[in-house]
N, C-alpha and C positions, 0 to 999 in steps of 0.2 A: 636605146637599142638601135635606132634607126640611126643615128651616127656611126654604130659598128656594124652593124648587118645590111645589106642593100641585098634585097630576096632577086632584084634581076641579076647582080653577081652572083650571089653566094646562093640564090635558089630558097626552097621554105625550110623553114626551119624544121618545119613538120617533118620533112623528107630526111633528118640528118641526123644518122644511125651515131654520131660519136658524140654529139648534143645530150641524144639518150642516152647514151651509155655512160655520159659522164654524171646526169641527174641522180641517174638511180647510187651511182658509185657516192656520191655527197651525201643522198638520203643516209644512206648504207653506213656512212662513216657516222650518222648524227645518231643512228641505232635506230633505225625505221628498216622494217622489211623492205627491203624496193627490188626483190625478185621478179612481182610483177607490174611494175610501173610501166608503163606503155602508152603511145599517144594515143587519144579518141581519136575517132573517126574526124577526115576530112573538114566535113560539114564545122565540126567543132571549133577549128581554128582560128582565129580574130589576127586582125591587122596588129595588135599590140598584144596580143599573150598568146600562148600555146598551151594547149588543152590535154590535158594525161587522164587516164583510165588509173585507179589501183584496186586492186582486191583487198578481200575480209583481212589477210594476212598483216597489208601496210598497213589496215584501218587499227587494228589491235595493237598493234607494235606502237604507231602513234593515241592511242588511248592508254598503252599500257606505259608511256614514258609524261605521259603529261597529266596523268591522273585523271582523267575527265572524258568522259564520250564527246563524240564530234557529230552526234544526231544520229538521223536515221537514213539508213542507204538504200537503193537502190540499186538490183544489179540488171542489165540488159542483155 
């Protein structure tokens, strides 16, 4: 990633509304709800990944395509 992205060019990743838009759109094609896919908070973010928020909706949608719960959530 750091060979394609340089966050003093291009800024954080976090910041970049077409990044999202294009995540949720891929989820979306794999048949996961990603209505509310959204990044966490600030704090969330690492030098090497970017940290997203989903709700009960994606969490079902990816239980209900893989047959299998993904534990137990937390919502804040």
């Amino acid at each position: 990633m750091k060979k394609t992205w340089n966050p003093v060019k291009h800024g954080l990743i976090y910041t970049d509304d077409l990044f999202e838009r294009q995540l949720r759109d891929a989820l979306g094609k794999r048949g996961y709800d990603s209505s509310d896919v959204s990044y966490s908070e600030q704090g969330m973010q690492g030098n090497n990944y970017v940290s997203f928020d989903v709700d009960e909706d994606f969490i079902s949608s990816w239980e209900n395509k893989h047959g299998k719960m993904i534990g137990d959530w937390e919502c804040y």
